[in-house]
C-alpha positions in Angstrom: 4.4 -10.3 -14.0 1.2 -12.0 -13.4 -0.2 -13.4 -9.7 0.9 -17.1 -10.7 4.7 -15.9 -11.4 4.7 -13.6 -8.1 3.9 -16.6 -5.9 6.2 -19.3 -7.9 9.2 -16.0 -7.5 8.0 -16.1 -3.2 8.3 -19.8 -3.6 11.5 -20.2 -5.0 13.0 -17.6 -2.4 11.6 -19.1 0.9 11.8 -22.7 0.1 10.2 -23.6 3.8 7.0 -22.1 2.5 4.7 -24.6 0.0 3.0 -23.1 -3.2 -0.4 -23.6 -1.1 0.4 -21.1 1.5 1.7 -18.6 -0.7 -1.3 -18.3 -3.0 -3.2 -18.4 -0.1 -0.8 -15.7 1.7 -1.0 -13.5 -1.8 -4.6 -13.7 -2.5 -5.7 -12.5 1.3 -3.3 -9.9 0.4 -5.1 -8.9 -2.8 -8.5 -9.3 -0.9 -7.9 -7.2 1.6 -6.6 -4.3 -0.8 -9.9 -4.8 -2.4 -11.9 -4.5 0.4 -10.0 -1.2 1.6 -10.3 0.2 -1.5 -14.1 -0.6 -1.6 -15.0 1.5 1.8 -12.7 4.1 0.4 -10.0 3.7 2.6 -6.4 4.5 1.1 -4.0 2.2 1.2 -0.4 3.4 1.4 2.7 0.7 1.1 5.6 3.4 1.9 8.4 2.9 -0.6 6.1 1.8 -3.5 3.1 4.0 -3.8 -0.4 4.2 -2.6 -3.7 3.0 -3.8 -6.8 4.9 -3.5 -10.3 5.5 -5.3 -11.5 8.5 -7.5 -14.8 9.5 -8.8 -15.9 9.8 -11.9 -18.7 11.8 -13.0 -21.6 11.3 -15.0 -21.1 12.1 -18.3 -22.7 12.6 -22.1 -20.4 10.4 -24.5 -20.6 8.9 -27.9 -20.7 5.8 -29.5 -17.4 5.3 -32.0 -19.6 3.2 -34.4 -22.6 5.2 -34.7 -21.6 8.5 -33.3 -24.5 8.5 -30.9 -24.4 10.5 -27.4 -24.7 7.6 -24.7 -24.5 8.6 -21.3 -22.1 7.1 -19.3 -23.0 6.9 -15.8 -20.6 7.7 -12.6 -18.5 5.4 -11.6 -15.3 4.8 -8.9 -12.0 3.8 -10.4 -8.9 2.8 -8.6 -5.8 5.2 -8.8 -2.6 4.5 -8.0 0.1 6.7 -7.4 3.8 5.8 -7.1 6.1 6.5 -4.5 9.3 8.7 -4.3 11.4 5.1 -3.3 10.0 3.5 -6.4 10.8 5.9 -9.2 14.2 6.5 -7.5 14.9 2.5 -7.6 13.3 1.9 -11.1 15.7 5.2 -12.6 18.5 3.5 -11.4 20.9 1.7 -14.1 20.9 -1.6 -14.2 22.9 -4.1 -12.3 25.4 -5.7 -14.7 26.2 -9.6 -15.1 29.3 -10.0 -13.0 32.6 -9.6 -15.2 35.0 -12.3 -14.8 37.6 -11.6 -12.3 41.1 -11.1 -13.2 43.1 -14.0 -11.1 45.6 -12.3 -8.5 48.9 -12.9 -7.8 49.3 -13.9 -11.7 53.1 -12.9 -11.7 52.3 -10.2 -14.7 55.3 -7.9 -12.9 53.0 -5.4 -11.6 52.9 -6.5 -7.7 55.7 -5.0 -5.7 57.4 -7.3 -3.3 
């Protein structure tokens, strides 16, 4: 799913809000995130997972092409790590189209009267 189809999904589920506000609504979202993570606060949404940065160190590494060692300097990466209500509602089997109902009262014999 990318950013345009999450607000066009918010927009067709709460029809009083316009496309404007929700992209504006989504991207302060985002940008705040963002921010957070750039202090090095953690940001925890309970029931989906929690965001937070790691540290990479400096390493020696090598070019593929030429084989040459390049050092690759230290650098912070985002991690995320999913919550316990996530993986539990993801696992779950998926809901099936609804079958047709059979029509009651049909007169097939099997009511008692």
């Amino acid at each position: 799913m990318t950013k345009s189809e999450l607000i066009e999904k918010i927009v067709t589920k709460f029809a009083q809000v316009s496309g404007k506000d929700t992209e504006i609504i989504v991207n302060t979202i985002f940008d705040t995130m963002i921010e957070a993570l750039k202090k090095g606060e953690r940001i925890e949404i309970r029931g989906f997972g929690s965001f937070h940065i790691r540290t990479r160190k400096a390493r020696e590494g090598r070019n593929p092409k030429s084989g040459q060692a390049v050092h690759v300097p230290e650098k912070r990466v985002p991690f995320f790590k999913v919550g316990r209500g996530l993986k539990e509602r993801i696992n779950l089997p998926p809901i099936p189209a609804e079958a047709p109902r059979e029509p009651t009262g049909s007169g097939s014999g099997t009511e008692q009267t």
